[in-house]
ZAMARGU-4260 file (C-alpha; in steps of 0.2 Angstrom, whole numbers, plus 5000, padded with zeros to 4 digits):
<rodrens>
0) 5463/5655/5081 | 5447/5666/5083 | 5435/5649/5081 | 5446/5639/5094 | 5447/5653/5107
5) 5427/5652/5104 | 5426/5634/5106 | 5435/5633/5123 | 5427/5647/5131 | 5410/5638/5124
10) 5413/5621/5132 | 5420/5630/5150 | 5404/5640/5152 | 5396/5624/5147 | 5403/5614/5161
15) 5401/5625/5173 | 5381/5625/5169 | 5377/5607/5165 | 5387/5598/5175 | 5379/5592/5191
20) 5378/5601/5205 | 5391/5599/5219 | 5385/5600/5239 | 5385/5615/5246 | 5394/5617/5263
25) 5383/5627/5276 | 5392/5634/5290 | 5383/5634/5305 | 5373/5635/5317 | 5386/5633/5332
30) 5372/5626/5345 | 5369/5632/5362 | 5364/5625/5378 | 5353/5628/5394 | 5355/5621/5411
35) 5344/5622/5421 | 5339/5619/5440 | 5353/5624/5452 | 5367/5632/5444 | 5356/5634/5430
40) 5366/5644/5412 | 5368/5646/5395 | 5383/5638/5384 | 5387/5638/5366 | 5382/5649/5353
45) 5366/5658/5354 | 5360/5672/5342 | 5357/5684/5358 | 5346/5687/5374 | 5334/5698/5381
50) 5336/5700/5398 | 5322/5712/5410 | 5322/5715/5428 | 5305/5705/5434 | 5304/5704/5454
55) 5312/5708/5469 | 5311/5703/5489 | 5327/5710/5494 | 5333/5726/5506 | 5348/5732/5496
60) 5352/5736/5480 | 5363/5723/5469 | 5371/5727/5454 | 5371/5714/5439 | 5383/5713/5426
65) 5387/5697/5412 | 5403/5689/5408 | 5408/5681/5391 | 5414/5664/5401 | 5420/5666/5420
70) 5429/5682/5426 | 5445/5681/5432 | 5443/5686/5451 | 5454/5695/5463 | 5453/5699/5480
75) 5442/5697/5495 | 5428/5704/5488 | 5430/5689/5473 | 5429/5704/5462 | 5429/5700/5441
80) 5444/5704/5432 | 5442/5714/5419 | 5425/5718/5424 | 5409/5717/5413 | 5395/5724/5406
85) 5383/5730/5418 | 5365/5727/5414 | 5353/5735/5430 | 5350/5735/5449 | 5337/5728/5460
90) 5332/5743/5465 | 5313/5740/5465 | 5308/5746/5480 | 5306/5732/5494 | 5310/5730/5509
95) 5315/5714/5509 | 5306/5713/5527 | 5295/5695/5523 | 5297/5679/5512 | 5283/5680/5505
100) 5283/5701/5502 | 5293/5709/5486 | 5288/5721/5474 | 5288/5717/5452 | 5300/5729/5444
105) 5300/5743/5433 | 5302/5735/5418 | 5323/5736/5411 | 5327/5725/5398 | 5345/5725/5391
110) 5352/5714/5374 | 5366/5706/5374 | 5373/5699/5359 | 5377/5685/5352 | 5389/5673/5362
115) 5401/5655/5358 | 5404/5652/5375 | 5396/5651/5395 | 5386/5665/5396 | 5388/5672/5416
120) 5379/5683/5424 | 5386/5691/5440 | 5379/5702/5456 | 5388/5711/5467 | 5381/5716/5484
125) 5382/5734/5494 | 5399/5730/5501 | 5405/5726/5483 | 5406/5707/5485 | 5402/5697/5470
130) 5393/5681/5464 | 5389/5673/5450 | 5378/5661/5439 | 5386/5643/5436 | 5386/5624/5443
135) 5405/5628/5447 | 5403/5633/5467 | 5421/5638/5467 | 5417/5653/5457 | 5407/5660/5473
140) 5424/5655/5487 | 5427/5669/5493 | 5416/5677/5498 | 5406/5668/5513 | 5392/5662/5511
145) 5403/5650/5497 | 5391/5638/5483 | 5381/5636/5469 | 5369/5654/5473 | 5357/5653/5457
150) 5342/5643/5451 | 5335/5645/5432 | 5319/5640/5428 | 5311/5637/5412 | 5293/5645/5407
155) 5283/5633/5397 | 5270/5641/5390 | 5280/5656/5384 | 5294/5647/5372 | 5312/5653/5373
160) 5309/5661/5390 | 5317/5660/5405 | 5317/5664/5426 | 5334/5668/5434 | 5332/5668/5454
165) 5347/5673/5464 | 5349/5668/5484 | 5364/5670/5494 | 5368/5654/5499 | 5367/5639/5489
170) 5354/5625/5490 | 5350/5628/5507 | 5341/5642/5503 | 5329/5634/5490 | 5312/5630/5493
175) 5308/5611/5495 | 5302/5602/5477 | 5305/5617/5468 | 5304/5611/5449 | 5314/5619/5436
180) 5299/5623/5425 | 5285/5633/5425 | 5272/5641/5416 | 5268/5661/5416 | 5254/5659/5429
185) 5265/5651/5443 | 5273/5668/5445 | 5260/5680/5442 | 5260/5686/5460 | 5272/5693/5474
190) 5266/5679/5486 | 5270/5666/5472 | 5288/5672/5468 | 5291/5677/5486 | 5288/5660/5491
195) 5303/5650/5475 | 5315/5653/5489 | 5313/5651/5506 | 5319/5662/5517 | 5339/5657/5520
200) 5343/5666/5538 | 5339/5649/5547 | 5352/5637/5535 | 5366/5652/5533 | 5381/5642/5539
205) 5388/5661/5545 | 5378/5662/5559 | 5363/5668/5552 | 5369/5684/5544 | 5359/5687/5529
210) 5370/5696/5514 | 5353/5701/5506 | 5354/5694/5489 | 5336/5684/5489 | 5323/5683/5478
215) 5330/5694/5466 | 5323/5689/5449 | 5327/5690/5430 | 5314/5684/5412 | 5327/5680/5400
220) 5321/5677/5382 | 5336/5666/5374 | 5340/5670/5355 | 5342/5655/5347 | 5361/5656/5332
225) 5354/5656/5315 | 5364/5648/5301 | 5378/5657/5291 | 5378/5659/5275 | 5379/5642/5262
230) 5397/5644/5255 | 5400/5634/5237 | 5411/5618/5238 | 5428/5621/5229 | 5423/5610/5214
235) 5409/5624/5210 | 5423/5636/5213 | 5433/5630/5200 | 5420/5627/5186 | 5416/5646/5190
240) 5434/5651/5188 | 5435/5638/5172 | 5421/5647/5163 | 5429/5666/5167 | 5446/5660/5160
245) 5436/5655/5145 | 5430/5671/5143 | 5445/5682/5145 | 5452/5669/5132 | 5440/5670/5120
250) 5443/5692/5122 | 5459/5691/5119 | 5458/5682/5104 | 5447/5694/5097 | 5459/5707/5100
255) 5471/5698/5092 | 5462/5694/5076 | 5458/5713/5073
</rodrens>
């Protein structure tokens, strides 16, 4: 009995080390996505983002928040429902009073973790009314001015980076040719990010009233998912399991014998 006990338990680890080694299943990564140009977001699964106030031309202070997908919104004020996680203000220090003027911003960079779905970021003016990032122009109806309200650049030269610009309008306000990508140098001025949007009092279908969102703008540094951890296929499972049997078998039989 002890010699057969020994035997089996010989030939399970045995099959579990010399026999060829299955494929293993790696889960991951889910992939994310970037739009950019008008409307300009993230999708997909992304290992996290750095996101810094970089640049503001604007005379009021706007809060901005990000959404795990699109908000639910309610009322007039096309307030998000639930709300989400604030990130910073504007509140630079401009006036606001010239396209081409705007102060760079102390810098205030938040994380935000990872994410599987659209990642939206969302500004809410003075009197409360809220917009937000997306090609989806409905997500900005109400309030007036309606549309797409953001652009999102690419920086070339500084890999994984990115320029968010907010206006408060819609494509209207964009400077003519504008490219979605840059490099570090095309923004290193006030003039040259005052100048990424032209000045939208002239095109604002509500009469020229100006809700002072402009030339507000975010770096974002994009995070990319790493890959989970490689998980054995069930055949190795069971050669594994075979081998531990074999063992407790051939214990047992010891114990017997004695």
């Amino acid at each position: 009995m002890k010699n057969r006990f020994l035997v089996i338990a010989g030939l399970a680890l045995a099959a579990s080390t010399v026999a060829p080694a299955p494929a293993h299943a790696v889960v991951g990564p889910c992939l994310g996505s970037v739009t950019l140009g008008l409307g300009g977001y993230f999708n997909g699964c992304w290992g996290g983002f750095n996101v810094s106030r970089l640049f503001e031309n604007a005379g009021n202070i706007n809060n901005i928040s990000w959404f795990a997908g699109a908000p639910a919104r309610a009322t007039a004020l096309n307030t998000p429902t639930p709300g989400g996680t604030f990130l910073f203000n504007n509140n630079c220090g401009s006036n606001g009073n010239t396209a081409t003027s705007g102060l760079f911003c102390t810098a205030q960079t938040q994380a935000i973790g990872p994410t599987v779905t659209e990642l939206v970021f969302g500004l809410q003016s003075p009197a409360g009314v809220w917009i937000y990032t997306g090609t989806d122009p409905n997500r900005n109806t109400p309030p007036s001015p309606g549309g797409v309200q953001n652009f999102l650049w690419q920086i070339t030269d500084n890999p994984g980076t990115y320029l968010l610009g907010w206006e408060d309008l819609n494509s209207g306000c964009l400077g003519s040719g504008t490219s979605d990508q840059i490099t570090t140098g095309d923004i290193a001025t006030t003039a040259q990010l005052g100048a990424l949007f032209a000045a939208c009092n002239a095109v604002n279908a509500g009469g020229g009233a100006d809700n002072d969102y402009n030339d507000f703008y975010m770096l974002i540094q994009a995070i990319p998912d790493t890959p989970a951890e490689i998980i054995p296929e069930p055949m190795t499972m069971a050669l594994l399991a075979t081998g531990l049997a074999g063992l407790g078998g051939a214990s047992l039989g010891r114990r017997r014998n004695k």
